[in-house]
KEBA-194128 format. One record per residue (C-alpha): x, y, z; residue in three letters; residue number from 1. Coordinates in nm, 4 decimals. Example, Ala and Ser with C-alpha at 12.3 -4.5 7.8 and 13.67 -1.06 7.14 Angstrom:
REM KEBA-194128
ATOM          X          Y          Z   residu   num
ATOM     1.2300    -0.4500     0.7800      ALA     1
ATOM     1.3670    -0.1060     0.7140      SER     2
***
This chain:
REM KEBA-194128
ATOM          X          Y          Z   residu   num
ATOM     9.5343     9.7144    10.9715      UNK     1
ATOM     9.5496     9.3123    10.9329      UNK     2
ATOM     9.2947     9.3022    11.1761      UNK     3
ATOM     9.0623     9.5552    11.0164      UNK     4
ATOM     9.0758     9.4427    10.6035      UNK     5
ATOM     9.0521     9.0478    10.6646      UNK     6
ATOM     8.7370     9.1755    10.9035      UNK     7
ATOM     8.5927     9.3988    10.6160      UNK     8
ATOM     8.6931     9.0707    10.3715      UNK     9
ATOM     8.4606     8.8370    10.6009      UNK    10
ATOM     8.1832     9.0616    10.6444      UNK    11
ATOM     8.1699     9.1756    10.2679      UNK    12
ATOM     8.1425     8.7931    10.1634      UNK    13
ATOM     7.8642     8.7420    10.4597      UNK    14
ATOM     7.7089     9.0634    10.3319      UNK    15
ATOM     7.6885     8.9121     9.9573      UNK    16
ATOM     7.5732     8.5519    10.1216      UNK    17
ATOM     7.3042     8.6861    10.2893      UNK    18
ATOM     7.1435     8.9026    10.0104      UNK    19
ATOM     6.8557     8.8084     9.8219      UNK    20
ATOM     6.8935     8.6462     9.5138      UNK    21
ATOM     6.7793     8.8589     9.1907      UNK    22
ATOM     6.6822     8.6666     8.8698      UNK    23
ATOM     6.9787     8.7861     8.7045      UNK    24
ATOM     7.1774     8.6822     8.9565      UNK    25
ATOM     7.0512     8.3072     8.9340      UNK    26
ATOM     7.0301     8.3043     8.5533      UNK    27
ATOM     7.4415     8.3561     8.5669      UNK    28
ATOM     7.4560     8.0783     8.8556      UNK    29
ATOM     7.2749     7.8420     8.6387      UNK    30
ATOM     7.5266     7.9326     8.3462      UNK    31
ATOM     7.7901     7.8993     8.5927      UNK    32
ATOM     7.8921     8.2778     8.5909      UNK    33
ATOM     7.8387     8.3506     8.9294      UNK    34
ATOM     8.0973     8.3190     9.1944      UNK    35
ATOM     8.1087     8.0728     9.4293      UNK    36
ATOM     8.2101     8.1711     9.8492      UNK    37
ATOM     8.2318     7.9770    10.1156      UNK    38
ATOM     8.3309     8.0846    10.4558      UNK    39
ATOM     8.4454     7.8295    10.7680      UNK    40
ATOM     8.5080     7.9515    11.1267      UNK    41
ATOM     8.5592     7.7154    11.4154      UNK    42
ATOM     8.6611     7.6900    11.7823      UNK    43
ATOM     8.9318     7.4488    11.7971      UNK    44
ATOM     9.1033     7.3662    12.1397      UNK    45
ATOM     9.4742     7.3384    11.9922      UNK    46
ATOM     9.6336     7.4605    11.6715      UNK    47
ATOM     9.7364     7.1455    11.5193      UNK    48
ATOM     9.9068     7.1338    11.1380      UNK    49
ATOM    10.0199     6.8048    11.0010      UNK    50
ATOM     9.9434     6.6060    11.3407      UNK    51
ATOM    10.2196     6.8778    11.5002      UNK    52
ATOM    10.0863     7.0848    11.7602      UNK    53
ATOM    10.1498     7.5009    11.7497      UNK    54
ATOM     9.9615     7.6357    11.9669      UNK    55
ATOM     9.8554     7.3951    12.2694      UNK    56
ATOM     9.5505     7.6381    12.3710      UNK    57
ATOM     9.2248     7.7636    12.2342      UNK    58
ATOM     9.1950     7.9456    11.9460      UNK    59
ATOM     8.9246     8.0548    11.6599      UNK    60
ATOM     8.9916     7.9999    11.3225      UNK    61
ATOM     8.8381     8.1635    10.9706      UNK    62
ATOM     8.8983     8.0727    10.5977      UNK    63
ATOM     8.7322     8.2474    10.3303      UNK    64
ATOM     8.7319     8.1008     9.9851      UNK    65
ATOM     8.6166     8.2776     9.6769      UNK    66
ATOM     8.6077     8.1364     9.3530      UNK    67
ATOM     8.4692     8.1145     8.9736      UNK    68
ATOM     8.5840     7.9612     8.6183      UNK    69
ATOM     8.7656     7.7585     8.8543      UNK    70
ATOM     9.0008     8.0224     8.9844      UNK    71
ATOM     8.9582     8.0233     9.3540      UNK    72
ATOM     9.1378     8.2787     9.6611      UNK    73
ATOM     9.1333     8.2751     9.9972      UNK    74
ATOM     9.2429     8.4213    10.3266      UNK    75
ATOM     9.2416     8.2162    10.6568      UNK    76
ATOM     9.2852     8.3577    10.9943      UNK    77
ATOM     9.4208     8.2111    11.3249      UNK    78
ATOM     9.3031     8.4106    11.6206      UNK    79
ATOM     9.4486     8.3261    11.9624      UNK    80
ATOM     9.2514     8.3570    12.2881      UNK    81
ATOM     9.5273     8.2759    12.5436      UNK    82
ATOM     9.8561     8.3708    12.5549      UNK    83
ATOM    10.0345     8.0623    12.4996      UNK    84
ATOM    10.2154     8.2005    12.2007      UNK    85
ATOM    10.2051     8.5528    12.2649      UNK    86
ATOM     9.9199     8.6714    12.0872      UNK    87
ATOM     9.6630     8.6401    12.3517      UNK    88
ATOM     9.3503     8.8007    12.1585      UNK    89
ATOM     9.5760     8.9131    11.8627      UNK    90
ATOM     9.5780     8.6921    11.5176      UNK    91
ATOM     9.8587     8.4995    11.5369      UNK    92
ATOM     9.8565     8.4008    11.1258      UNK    93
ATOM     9.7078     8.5350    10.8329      UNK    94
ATOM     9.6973     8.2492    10.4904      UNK    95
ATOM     9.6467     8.3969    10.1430      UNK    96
ATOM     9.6237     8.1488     9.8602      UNK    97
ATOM     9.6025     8.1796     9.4759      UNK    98
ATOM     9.4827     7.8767     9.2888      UNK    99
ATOM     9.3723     7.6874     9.0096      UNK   100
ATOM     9.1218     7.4244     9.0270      UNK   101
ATOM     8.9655     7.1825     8.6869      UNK   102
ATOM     8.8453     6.8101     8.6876      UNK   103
ATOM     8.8651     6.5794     8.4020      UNK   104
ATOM     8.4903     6.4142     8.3824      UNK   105
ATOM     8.4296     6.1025     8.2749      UNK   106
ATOM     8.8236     5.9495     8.2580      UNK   107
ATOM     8.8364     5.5899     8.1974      UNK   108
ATOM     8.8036     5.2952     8.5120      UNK   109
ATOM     8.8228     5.6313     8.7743      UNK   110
ATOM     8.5617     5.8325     8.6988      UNK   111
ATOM     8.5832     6.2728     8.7783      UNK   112
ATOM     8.9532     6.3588     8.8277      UNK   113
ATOM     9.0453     6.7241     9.0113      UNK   114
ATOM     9.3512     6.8872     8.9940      UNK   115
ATOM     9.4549     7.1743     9.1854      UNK   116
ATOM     9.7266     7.3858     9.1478      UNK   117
ATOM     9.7609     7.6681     9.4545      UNK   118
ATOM    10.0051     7.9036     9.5656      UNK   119
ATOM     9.9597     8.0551     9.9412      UNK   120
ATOM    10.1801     8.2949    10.1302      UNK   121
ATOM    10.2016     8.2107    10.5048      UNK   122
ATOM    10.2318     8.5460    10.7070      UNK   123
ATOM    10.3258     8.5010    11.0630      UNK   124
ATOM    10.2082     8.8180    11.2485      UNK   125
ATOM    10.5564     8.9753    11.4159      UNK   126
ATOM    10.7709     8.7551    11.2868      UNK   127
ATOM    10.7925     8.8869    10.9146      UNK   128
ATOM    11.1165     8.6695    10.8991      UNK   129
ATOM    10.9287     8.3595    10.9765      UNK   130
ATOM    10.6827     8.4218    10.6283      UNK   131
ATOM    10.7145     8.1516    10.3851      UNK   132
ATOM    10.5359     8.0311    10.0507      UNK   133
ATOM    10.4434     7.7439     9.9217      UNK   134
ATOM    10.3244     7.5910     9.5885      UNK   135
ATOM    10.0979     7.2862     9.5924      UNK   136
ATOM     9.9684     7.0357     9.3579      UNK   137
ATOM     9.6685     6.8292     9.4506      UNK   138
ATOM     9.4927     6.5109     9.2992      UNK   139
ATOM     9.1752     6.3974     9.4273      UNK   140
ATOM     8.9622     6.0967     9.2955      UNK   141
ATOM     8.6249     6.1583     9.4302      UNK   142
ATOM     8.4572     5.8963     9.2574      UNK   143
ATOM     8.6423     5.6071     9.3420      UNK   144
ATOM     8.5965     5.4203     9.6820      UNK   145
ATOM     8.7246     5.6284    10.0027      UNK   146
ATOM     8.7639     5.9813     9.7737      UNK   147
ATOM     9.1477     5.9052     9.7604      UNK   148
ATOM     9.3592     6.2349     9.7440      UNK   149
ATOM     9.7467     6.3304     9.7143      UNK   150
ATOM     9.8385     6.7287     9.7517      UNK   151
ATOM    10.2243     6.7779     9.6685      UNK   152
ATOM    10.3416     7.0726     9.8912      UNK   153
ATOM    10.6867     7.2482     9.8008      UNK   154
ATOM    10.8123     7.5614     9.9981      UNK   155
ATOM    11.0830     7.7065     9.7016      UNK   156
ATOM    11.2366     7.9473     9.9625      UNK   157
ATOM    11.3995     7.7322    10.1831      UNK   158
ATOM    11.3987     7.3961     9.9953      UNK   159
ATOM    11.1461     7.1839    10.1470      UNK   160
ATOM    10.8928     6.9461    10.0311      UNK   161
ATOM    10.6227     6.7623    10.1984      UNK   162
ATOM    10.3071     6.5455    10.0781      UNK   163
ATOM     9.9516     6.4438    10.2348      UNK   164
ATOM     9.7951     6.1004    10.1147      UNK   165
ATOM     9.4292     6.1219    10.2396      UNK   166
ATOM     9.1123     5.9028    10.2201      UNK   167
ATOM     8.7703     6.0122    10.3302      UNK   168
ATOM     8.4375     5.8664    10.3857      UNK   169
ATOM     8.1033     6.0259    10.4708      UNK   170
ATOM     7.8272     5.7928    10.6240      UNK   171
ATOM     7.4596     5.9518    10.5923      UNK   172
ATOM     7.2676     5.9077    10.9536      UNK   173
ATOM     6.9517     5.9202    10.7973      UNK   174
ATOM     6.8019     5.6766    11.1529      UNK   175
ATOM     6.8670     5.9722    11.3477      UNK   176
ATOM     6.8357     6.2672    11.0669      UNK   177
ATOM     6.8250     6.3193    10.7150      UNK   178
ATOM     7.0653     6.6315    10.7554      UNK   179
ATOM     7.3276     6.4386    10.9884      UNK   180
ATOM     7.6325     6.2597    10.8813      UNK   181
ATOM     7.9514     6.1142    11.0344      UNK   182
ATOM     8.2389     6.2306    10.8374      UNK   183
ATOM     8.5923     6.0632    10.8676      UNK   184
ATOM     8.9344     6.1155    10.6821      UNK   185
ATOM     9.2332     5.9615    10.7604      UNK   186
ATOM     9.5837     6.1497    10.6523      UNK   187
ATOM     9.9075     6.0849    10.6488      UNK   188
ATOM    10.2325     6.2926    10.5989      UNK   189
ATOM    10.5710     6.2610    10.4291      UNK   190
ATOM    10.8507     6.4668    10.3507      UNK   191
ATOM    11.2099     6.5283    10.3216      UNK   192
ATOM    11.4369     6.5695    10.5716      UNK   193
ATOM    11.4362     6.9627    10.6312      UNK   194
ATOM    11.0707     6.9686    10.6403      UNK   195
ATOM    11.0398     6.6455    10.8837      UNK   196
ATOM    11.3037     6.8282    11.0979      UNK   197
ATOM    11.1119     7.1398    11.1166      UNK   198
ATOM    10.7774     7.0111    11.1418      UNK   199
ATOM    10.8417     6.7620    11.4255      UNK   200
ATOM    11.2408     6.7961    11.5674      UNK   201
ATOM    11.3822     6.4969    11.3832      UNK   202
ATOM    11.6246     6.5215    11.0645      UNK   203
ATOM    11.5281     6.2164    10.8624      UNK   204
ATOM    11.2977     6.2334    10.5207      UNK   205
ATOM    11.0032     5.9777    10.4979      UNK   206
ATOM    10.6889     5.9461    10.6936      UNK   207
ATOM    10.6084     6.1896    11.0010      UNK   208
ATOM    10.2840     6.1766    11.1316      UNK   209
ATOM     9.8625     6.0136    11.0888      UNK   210
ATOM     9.5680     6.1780    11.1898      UNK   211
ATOM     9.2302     6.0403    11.2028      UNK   212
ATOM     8.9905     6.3041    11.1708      UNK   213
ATOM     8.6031     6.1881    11.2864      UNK   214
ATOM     8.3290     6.3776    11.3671      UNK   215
ATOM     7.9410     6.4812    11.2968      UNK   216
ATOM     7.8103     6.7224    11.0705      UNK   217
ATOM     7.4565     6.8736    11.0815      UNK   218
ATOM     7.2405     7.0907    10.7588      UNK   219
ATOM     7.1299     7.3424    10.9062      UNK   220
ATOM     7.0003     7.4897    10.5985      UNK   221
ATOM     7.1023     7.4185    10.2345      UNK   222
ATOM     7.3946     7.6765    10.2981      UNK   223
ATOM     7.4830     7.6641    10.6112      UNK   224
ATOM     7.6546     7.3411    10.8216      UNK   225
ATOM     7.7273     7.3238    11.2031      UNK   226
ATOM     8.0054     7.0242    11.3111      UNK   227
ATOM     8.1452     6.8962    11.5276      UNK   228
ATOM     8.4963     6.6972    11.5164      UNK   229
ATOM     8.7809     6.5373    11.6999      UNK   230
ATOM     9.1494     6.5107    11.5046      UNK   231
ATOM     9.3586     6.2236    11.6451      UNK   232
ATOM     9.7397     6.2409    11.5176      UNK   233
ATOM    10.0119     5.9144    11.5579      UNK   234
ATOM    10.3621     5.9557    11.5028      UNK   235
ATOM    10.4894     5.7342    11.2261      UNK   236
ATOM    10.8274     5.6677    11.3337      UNK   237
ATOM    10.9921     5.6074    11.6799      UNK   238
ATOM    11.2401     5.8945    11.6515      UNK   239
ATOM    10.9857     6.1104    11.5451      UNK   240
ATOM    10.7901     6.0067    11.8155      UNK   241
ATOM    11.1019     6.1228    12.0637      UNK   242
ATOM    11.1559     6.4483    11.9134      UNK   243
ATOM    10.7870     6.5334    11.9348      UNK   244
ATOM    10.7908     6.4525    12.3263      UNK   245
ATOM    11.0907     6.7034    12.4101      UNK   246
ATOM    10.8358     6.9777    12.2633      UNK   247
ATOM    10.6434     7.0983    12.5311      UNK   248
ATOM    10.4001     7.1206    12.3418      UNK   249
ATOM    10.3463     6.7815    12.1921      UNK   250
ATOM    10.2811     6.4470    12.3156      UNK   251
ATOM    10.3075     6.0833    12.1697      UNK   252
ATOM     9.9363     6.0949    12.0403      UNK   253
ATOM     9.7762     6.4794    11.9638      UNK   254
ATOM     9.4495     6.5559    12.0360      UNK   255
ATOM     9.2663     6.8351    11.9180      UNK   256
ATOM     8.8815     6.8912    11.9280      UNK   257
ATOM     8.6798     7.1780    11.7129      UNK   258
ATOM     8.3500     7.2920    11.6797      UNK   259
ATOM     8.2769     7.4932    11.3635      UNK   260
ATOM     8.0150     7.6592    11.1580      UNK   261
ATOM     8.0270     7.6501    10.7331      UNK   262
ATOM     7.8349     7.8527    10.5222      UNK   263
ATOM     7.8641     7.7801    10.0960      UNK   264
ATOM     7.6810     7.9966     9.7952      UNK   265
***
């Protein structure tokens, strides 16, 4: 049943993407009454989450955003194609999110300011008693050098928090093509000491893990974008380093390479 409504979810939102346009319909998008969707599904070669490794094989990977007045929901999917976690061609996750999103234009010496405020349920497929929520709160600074960002993460179940500090830069490759750009973000993690521990192996709170997360993006079309991009992750501490090597299915330094295809309207 999963399977079959987050299917129906996708096409429905590919269905409404794909229609024509009527007058109406882009006399309310000019107002800014229409809805905004954007839909994201990739091939990535590892399942990686905070520079921590989940699922060391293949698997495809789906979000679906919609939003308006700022209100925004979404649904990702995790689809495995081996059986390295026991869900060889099953889902192995379903993500719903809730959320609130509003920028401040124009503050003083920083320019647009974005809050978001976002609640998302984390459903583990057969393992209902591994579910867990979490309630985030993220500040971005687009305007200012590097698009610096901080998302506050707090999971109210089981008393963990966790942050991601993030800058991002986007270089146009206009030489080559005026629709191709090299896109890099650097992130790093941080978090008290149950979330460390069950993120990576290690009890101790403070930093975990970087990633480095490069790679090309191509227009296709006003709407749709085609990418490709390589995520590489560095443990932060020594210890954490350790604990992340007696996982079978980590290393020092994670690697994990995706190709993807966007679509926005």
């Amino acid at each position: 049943m999963k399977k079959l409504l987050l299917s129906m979810f996708f096409a429905f939102a590919c269905v409404l993407s794909a229609q024509d346009v009527p007058e109406a319909a882009m006399e309310s998008e000019e107002s800014g009454m229409a809805p905004s969707i954007s839909f994201m599904t990739g091939y990535y070669t590892k399942n990686m989450g905070e520079g921590v490794i989940s699922n060391p094989e293949r698997n495809i990977q789906s979000e679906l955003e919609i939003g308006m007045f700022g209100f925004h929901a979404g649904i990702t999917g995790i689809f495995d194609l081996t059986n390295a976690t026991g869900y060889r061609n099953d889902f192995e996750e379903f993500d719903y999110s809730l959320g609130y999103r509003y920028t401040f234009e124009d503050v003083p010496c920083i320019g647009a300011l974005s809050l978001d405020l976002t609640w998302t349920y984390y459903d583990i497929n057969r393992a209902s008693s591994d579910d867990y929520q979490e309630i985030a709160l993220g500040i971005s600074l687009d305007d200012l050098f590097l698009a610096p960002s901080l998302t506050i993460n707090h999971d109210y179940e089981n008393g963990t928090w966790w942050a991601e500090a993030a800058v991002s830069h986007s270089y146009a490759l206009s030489f080559i093509s005026e629709d191709l750009s090299w896109d890099n973000s650097l992130f790093v993690y941080f978090g008290n000491s149950n979330w460390v521990e069950g993120s990576t192996g290690y009890r101790r709170a403070g930093l975990s893990n970087a990633v480095l997360a490069t790679g090309l993006s191509y227009a296709v079309s006003e709407n749709i974008t085609i990418g490709f991009e390589a995520d590489f992750s560095f443990a932060l501490d020594s210890n954490v380093r350790n604990a992340m090597r007696a996982d079978e299915n980590n290393n020092r330094n994670n690697i994990c390479l995706a190709f993807t295809v966007g679509m926005e309207f």
